[in-house]
C-alpha positions in Angstrom: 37.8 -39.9 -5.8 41.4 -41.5 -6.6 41.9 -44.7 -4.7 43.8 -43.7 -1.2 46.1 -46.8 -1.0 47.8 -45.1 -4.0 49.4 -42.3 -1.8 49.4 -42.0 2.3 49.9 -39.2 4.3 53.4 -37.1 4.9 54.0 -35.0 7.5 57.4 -32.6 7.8 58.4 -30.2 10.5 60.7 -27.6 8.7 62.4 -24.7 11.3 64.5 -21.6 9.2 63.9 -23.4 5.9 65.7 -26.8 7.2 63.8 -30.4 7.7 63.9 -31.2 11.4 61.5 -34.0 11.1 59.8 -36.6 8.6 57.1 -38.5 9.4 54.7 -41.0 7.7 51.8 -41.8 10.4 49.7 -43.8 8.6 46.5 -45.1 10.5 47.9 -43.5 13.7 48.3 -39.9 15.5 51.0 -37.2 15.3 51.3 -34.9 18.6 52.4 -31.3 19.0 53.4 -29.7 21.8 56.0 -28.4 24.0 56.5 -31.6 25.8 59.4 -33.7 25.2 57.4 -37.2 24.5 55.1 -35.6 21.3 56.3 -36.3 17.7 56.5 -32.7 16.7 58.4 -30.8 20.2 57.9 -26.9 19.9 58.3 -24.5 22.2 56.9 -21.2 21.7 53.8 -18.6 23.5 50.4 -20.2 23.5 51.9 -23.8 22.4 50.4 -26.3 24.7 51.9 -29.0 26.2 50.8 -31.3 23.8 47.8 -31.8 21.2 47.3 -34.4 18.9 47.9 -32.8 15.4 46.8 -35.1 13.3 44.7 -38.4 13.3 42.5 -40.4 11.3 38.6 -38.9 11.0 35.1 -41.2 11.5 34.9 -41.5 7.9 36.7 -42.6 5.7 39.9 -41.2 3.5 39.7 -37.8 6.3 41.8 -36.7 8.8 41.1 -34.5 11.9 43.7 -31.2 12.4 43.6 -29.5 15.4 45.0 -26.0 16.0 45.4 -23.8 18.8 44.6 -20.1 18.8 48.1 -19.5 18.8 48.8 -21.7 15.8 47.5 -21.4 12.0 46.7 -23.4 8.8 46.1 -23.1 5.2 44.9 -26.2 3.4 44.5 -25.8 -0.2 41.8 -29.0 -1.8 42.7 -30.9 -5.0 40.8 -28.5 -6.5 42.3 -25.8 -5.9 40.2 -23.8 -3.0 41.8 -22.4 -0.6 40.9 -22.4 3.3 43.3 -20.1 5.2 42.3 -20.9 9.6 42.9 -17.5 10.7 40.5 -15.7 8.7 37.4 -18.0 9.9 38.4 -18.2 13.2 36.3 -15.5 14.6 33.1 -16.4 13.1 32.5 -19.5 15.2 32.1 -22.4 12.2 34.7 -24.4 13.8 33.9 -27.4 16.2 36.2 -27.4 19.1 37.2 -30.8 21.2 37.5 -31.1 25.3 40.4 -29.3 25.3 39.2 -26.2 23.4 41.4 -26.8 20.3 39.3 -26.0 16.9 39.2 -29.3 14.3 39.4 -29.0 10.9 38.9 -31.4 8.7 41.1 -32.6 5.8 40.1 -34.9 2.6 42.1 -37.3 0.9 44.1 -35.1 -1.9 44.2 -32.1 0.3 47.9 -30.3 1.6 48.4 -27.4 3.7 51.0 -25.8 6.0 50.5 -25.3 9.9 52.6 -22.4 11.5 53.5 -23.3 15.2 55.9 -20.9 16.6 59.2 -21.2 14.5 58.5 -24.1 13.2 56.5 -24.9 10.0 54.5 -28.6 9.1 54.0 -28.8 5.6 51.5 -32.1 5.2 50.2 -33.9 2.4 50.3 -37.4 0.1 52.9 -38.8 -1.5 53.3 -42.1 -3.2 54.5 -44.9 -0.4 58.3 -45.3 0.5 59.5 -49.3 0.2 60.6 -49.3 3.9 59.4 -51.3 6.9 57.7 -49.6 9.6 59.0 -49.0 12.8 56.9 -49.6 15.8 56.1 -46.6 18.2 55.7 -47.7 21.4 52.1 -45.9 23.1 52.8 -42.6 24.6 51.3 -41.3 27.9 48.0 -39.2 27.4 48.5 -36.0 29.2 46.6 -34.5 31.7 43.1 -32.9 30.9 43.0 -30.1 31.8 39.7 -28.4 33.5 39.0 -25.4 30.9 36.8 -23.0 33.1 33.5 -21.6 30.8 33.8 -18.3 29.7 31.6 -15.2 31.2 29.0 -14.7 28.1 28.8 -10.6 27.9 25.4 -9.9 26.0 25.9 -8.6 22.5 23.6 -5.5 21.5 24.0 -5.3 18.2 20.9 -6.6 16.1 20.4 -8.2 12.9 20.5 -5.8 9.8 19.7 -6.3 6.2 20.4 -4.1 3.0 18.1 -5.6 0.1 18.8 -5.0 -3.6 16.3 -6.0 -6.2 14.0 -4.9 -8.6 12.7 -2.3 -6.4 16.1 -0.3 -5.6 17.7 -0.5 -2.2 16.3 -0.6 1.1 17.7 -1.3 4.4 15.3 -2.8 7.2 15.9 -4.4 11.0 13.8 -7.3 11.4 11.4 -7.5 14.3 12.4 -9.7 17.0 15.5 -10.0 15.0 13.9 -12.8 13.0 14.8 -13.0 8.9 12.1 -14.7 7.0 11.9 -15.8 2.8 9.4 -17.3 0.6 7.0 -16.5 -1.6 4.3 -15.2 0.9 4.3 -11.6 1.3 4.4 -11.1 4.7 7.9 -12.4 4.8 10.7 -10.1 5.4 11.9 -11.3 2.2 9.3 -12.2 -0.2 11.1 -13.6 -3.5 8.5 -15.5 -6.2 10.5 -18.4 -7.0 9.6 -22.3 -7.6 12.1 -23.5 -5.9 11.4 -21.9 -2.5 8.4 -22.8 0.0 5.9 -20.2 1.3 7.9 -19.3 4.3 11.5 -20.2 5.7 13.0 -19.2 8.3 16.7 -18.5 7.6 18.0 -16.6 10.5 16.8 -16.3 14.1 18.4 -15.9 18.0 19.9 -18.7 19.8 20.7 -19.1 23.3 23.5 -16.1 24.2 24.6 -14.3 21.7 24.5 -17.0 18.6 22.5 -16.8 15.9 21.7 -20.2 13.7 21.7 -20.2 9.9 19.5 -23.2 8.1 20.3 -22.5 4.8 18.2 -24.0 2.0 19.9 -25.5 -1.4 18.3 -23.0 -3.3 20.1 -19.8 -1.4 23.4 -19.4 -2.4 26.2 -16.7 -1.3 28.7 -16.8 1.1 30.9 -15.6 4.2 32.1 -12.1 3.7 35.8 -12.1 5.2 38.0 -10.0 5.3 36.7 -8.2 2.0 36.0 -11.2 0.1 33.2 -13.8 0.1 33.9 -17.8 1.3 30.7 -19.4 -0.8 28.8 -21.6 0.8 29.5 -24.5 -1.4 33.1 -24.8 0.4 32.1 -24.2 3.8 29.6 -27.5 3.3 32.9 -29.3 1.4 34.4 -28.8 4.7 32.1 -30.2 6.4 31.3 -26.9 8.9 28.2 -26.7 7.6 26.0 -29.8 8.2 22.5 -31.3 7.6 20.8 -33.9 9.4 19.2 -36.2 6.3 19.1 -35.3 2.5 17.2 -32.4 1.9 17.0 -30.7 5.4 18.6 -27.6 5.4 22.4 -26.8 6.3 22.4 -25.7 9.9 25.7 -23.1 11.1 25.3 -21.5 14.8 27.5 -18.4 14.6 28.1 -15.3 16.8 27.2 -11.7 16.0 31.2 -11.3 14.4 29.5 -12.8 11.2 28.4 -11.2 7.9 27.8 -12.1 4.7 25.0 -12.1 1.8 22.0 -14.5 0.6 21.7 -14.5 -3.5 18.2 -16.0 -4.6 17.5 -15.2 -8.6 17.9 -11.4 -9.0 17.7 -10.2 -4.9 20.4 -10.0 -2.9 20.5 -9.5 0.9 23.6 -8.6 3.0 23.1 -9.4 6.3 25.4 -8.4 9.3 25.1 -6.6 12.8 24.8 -3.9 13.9 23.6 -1.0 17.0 19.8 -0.8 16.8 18.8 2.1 15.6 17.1 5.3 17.7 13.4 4.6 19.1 10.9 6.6 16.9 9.3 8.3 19.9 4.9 7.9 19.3 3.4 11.5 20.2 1.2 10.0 23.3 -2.5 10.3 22.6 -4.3 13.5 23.9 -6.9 13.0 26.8 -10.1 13.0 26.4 -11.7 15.8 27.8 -15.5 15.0 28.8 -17.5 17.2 27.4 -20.0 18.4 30.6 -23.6 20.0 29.0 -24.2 23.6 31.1 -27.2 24.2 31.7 -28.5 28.0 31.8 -29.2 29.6 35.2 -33.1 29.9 35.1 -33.5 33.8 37.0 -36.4 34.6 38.3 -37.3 38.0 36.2 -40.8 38.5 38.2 -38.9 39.0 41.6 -36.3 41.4 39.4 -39.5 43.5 38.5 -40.6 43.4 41.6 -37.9 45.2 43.9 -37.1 48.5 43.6 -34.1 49.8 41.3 -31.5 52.5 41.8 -30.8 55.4 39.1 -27.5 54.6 37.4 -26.2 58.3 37.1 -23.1 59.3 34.7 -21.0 62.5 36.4 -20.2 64.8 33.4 -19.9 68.2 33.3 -22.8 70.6 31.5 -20.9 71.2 27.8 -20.3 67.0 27.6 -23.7 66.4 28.7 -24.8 68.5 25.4 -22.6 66.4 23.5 -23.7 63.2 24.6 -27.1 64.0 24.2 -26.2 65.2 20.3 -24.7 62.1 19.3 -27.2 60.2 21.3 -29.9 61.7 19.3 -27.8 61.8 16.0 -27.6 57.9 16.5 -30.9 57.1 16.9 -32.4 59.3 13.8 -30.1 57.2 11.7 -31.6 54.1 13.5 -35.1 55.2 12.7 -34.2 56.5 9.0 -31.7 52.9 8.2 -34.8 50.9 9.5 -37.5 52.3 8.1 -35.5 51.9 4.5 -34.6 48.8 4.6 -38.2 47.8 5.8 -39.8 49.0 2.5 -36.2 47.9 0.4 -37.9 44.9 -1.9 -35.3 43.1 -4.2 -36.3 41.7 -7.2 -33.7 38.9 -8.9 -34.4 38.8 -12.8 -34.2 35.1 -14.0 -34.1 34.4 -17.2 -36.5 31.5 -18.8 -34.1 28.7 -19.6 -32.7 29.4 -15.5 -36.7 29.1 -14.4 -36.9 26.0 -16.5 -33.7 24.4 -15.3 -35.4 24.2 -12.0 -38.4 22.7 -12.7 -37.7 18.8 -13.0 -36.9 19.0 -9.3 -38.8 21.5 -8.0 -42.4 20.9 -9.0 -42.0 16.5 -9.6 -44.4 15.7 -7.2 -47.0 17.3 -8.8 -46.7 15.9 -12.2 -47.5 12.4 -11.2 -50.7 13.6 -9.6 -54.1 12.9 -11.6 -54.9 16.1 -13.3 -58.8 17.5 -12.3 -61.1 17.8 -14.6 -61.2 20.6 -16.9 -63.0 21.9 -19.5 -60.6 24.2 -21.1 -57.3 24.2 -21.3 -55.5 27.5 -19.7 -52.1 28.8 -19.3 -51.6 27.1 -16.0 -53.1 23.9 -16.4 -50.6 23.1 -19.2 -47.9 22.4 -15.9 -50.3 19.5 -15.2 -51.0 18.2 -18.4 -50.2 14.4 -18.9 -48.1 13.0 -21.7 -50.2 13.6 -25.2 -49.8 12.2 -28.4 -49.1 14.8 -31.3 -50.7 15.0 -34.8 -48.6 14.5 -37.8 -50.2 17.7 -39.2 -48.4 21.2 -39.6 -49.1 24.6 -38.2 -52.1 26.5 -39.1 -53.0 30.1 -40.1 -50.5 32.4 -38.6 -50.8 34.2 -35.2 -50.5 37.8 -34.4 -46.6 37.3 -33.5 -46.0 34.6 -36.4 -46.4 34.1 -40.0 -48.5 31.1 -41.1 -46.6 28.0 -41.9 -44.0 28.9 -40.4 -44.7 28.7 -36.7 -43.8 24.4 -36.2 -40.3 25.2 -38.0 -39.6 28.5 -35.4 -40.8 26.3 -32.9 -38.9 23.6 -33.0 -35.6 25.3 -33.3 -36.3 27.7 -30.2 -37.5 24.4 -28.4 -34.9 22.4 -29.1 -32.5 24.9 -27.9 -34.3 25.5 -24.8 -34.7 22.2 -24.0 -31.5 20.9 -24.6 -30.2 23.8 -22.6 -32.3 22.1 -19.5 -31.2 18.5 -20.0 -34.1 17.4 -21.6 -32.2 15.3 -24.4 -32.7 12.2 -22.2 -36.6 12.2 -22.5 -36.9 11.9 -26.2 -37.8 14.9 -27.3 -39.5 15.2 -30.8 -40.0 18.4 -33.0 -43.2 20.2 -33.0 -46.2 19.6 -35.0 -44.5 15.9 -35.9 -42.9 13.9 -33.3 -44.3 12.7 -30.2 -42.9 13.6 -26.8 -42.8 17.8 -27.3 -46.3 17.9 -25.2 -44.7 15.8 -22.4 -41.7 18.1 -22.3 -43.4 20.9 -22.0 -45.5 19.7 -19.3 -42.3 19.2 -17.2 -40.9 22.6 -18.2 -44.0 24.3 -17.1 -44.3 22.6 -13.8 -41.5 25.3 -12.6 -44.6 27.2 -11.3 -44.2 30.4 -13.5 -46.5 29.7 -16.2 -46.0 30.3 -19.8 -46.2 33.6 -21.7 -49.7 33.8 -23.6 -51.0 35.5 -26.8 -46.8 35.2 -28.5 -47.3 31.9 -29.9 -43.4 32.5 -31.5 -41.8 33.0 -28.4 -38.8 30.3 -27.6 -41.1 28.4 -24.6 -44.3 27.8 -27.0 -43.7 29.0 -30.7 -45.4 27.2 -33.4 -46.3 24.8 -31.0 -49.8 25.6 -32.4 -48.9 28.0 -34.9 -52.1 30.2 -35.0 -55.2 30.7 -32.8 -55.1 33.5 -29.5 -51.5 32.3 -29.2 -50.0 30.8 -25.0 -50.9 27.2 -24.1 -54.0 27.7 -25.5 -52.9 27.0 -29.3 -51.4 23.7 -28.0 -54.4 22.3 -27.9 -55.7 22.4 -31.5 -56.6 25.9 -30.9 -54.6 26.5 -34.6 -55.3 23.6 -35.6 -51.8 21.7 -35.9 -51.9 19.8 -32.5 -54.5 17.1 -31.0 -53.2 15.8 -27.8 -55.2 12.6 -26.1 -55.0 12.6 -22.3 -52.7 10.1 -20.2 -51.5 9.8 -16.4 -48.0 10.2 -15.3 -47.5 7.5 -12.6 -45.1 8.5 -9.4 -43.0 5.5 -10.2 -42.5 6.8 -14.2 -41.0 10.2 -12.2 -39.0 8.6 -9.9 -37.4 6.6 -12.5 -36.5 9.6 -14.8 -35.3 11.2 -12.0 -33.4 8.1 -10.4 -29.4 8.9 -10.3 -27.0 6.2 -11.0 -25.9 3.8 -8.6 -22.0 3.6 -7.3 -20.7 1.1 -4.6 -17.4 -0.4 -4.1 -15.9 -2.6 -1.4 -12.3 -3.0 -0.6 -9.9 -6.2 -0.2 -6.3 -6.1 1.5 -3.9 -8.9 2.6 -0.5 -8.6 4.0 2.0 -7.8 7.1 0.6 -4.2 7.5 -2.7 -5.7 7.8 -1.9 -8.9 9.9 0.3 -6.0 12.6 -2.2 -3.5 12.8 0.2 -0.9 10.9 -3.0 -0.4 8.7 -6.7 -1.1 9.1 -9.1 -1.6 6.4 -11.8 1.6 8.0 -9.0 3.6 7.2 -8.6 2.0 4.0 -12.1 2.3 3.0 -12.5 6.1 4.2 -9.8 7.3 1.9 -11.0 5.4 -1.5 -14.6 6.7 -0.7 -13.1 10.6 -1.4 -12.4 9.0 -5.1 -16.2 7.8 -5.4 -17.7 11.0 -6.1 -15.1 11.6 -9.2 -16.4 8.2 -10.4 -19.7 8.5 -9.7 -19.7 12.0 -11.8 -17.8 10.5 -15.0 -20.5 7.4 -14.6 -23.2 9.9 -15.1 -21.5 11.9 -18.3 -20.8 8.0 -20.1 -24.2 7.4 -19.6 -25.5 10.7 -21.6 -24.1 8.8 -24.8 -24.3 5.2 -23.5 -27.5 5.2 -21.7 -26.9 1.3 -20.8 -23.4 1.1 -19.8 -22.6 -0.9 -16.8 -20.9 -3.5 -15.0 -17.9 -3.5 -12.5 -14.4 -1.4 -12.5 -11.5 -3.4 -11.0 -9.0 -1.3 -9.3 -5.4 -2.8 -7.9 -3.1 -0.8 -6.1 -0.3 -1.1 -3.6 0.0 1.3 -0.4 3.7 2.0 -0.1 5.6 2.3 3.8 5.4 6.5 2.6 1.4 6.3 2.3 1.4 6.4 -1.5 0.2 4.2 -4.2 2.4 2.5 -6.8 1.5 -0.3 -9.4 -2.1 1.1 -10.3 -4.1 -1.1 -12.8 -7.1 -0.4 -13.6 -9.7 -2.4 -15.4 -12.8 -0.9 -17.2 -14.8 -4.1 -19.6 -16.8 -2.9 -22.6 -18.7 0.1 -22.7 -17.2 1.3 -19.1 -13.7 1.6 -21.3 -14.3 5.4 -21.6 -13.4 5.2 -17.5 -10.3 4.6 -18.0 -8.2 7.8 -18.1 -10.2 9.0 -15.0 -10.8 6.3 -12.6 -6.4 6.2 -12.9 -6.3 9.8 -12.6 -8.2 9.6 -9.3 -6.7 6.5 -8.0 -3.1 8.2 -8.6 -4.2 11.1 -6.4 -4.6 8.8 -3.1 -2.6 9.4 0.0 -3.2 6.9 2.8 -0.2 8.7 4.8 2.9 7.1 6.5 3.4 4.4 8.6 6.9 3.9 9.8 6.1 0.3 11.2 5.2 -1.1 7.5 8.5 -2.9 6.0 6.5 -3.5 2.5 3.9 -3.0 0.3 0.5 -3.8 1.1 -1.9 -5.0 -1.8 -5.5 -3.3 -2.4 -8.0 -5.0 -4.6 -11.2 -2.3 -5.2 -13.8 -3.6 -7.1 -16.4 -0.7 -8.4 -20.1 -1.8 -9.4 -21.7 0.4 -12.1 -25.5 0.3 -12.1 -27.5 2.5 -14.5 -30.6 4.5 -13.5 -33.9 1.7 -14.0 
């Protein structure tokens, strides 16, 4: 700042473009008014009797101005800002004094010009003349005047915001007409910046109808008047708005007249005021309508036998009593005939093998694991109970009557194979006939459908070249032909259990935010609608695992639930061998709807974790 004993303070009254007074105060006061005894005398509406214009402020190198609201000023600072009084009148920034004049304030370096009535005070500083001072003798203070509190009539409007960032555009009223910011996400604003704390309140209700601004250094923006924006930067040059101590936030009480916009990194937020909108009217809750059990009328049917009954007579004459009678009797003979039919009407449903053995895992399990009785031969039936075997490396024998020798095990295999693979039998190791172990076992389970296996066509698809000679059915199995020689085990009830076991899908659900902490969501609700998705998961589990028979581990899911009920920002993760989830598990999460709520100002996080476990 220049040293102010260079220049002092000028002051002069001008009226139709001609100098009617000059005045250098120095350390003391000019007065305005319409008095005779003030330094400045005007005489025009709203001009009171006197007000001290000018005067030294509490700190130094300022001066106080005071204006009435019939009066106005424009002081322009040494850096060229400009602060014109009129258009920041209404918006209640301006402190006032006993007398309910506004003060402004006025740096060394500044000048300005002050309309009063006809007259116009230019002020500003000017290098000192050489004269001497004349002494002003002390003038009589006026009168004070009693100023009478104004009626406060409540304001309706509320506080509005229209947001602009990333996201797009959104307009929101605040609840209780309270405007938080921070990085948290249950603030009305949530902005992820350093330089702001977790949660600020920036606007909130005072006393009346005044709102009160703390605005943080990091916040920038301004005063929208008028069409254009004051920043804040000169409103805290000029000293209207104030903080306690270094670092506390610039407090501003203002009325409802005020609007103006908030700028932190790449949001902005206009805020101004405005009629509330129109209630959302809630559709009030049915009743509940108790359900009362009715309980049948017991009758007593042995009194009803008991009394005597009356004829019940029809009145027709003799040609439509014939006709009744005729299609009486025509009714019943179609009765009798329909019924005696469809007692004798037997409907047989042709199945074909690989259907009959597709059944069989499930249908007959139980009886696999049980210990097989003792036998001396093996029959056509007893093969549906025969334990696991271990097969000879040998080929096929002589021929049967359906088969040529030799090449019974290569038929075999190839039918078998097909049949097998047809059932879902892939999964339990499977080996080719006459070589590989395992083709006994799988034919045990096919047979356990109940159905038996076809005997004496040892080249049929269920059993051919599984011996490859001999009478042909089950029997050439068991070294009948000579190519298999199977050695007795037990199937345990845990061993069936476990190649029957499915795999194993849970999940659990985590969600943190302002629909959650306000009850405009609730995690059962939540829950309900990602457990439709669990069966889609669960099936495309099961068809990894046919190629990847160990794949596991958990799926991470993240989400948001938008105000609309939809989801945006899905990210799924699927580690390792659970990659091949990918597509699907996004597909499925993409599908969700959670539906609307109105109440819900932002998006509310989800965090699904998915645990994979294969069948043991």
């Amino acid at each position: 700042m220049t040293d102010n004993k260079n220049k002092i303070l000028a002051v002069a009254a001008m009226r139709d473009g001609k100098v009617i007074t000059k005045l250098l105060p120095g350390e003391k006061e000019i007065t305005l008014g319409s008095g005779y005894n003030n330094n400045i005398s005007v005489e025009a509406p709203g001009i009171p009797d006197s007000i001290i214009l000018i005067k030294t402020g509490e700190e130094k190198g300022t001066w106080d101005l005071r204006l009435s609201d019939a009066m106005d000023a424009q002081i322009t600072s040494a850096n060229g800002s400009k602060l014109k009084f009129s258009d920041l009148k209404g918006l209640g920034i301006f402190n006032t004094d006993d007398h309910g004049n506004y003060v402004l304030k006025v740096n060394y370096g500044d000048q300005g010009v002050v309309t009063a009535g006809p007259f116009i005070i230019h002020f500003g500083f000017i290098d000192p003349p050489k004269i001497v001072e004349k002494k002003v003798l002390p003038k009589k203070k006026p009168p004070v005047k009693k100023v009478e509190p104004a009626v406060v009539v409540p304001d309706k409007r509320v506080l509005k915001l229209n947001i602009e960032d990333v996201n797009g555009r959104r307009e929101i009223f605040p609840n209780a007409g309270i405007m938080t910011i921070g990085q948290a996400d249950y603030n009305t604003i949530c902005v992820k910046t350093d330089n702001l704390p977790r949660i600020h309140t920036l606007l909130e209700p005072e006393s009346g109808n005044k709102y009160i601004l703390r605005l943080l250094p990091a916040i920038k923006g301004g005063v929208e008047v008028k069409g254009s924006v004051i920043p804040f930067s000169t409103l805290i040059e000029r000293n209207l708005l104030k903080q306690e101590k270094p670092g506390d936030p610039f407090i501003w009480v203002f009325d409802r007249n005020v609007s103006g916009v908030f700028t932190v990194g790449n949001t902005e937020v206009f805020f101004t005021f405005a009629e509330p909108p129109a209630e959302i009217l809630k559709p009030k809750p049915k009743p509940v309508v108790k359900k009362v059990k009715l309980r049948p009328s017991v009758y007593n049917w042995k009194n009803f036998a008991n009394r005597p009954h009356e004829i019940t007579a029809f009145h027709a004459d003799r040609k439509e009593n014939s006709r009744f009678k005729l299609l009486l009797g025509i009714g019943l003979g179609a009765a009798l005939l329909m019924g005696a039919v469809t007692d004798r009407l037997i409907v047989v449903v042709k199945e074909s093998k690989t259907q009959i053995l597709r059944s069989a895992p499930s249908a007959r399990a139980v009886q696999l694991a049980e210990t097989p009785p003792a036998s001396a031969g093996m029959g056509e039936e007893i093969v549906s109970d025969m334990p696991v075997a271990e097969i000879a490396t040998s080929g096929g024998g002589t021929g049967g009557s359906d088969a040529p020798a030799g090449g019974g095990a290569a038929v075999g295999a190839d039918a078998a194979s097909d049949v097998l693979s047809s059932i879902g039998f892939a999964a339990y190791g499977t080996g080719s006939a006459g070589g590989g172990a395992g083709f006994i076992g799988d034919l045990q389970s096919a047979a356990s459908s109940g159905t038996g296996l076809a005997s004496g066509q040892s080249g049929q698809a269920l059993i051919a070249g599984a011996g490859g000679g001999g009478s042909g059915g089950i029997g050439g199995l068991a070294g009948g032909g000579g190519g298999v020689a199977a050695t007795a085990g037990t199937v345990s009830s845990s061993d069936m259990q476990a190649a029957h076991q499915a795999a194993q899908v849970t999940f659990s659900a985590n969600a943190s935010g302002e629909a959650i902490d306000l009850g405009y969501r609730n995690m059962s609700d939540i829950r309900r609608k990602i457990n439709i998705i669990k069966m889609r998961v669960q099936t495309a589990y099961e068809s990894l695992l046919r190629g990847n028979p160990g794949a596991s581990g958990t799926i991470t899911i993240s989400f948001s639930i938008t105000p609309g009920g939809s989801v945006t920002g899905v990210s799924v993760s699927c580690p390792g061998s659970l990659a091949g989830l990918q597509g699907t598990v996004t597909a499925a999460v993409n599908s969700l709807n959670f539906g609307p709520a109105p109440e819900q100002t932002g998006n509310l996080p989800v965090t699904v974790p998915f645990n994979l476990v294969p069948p043991q």
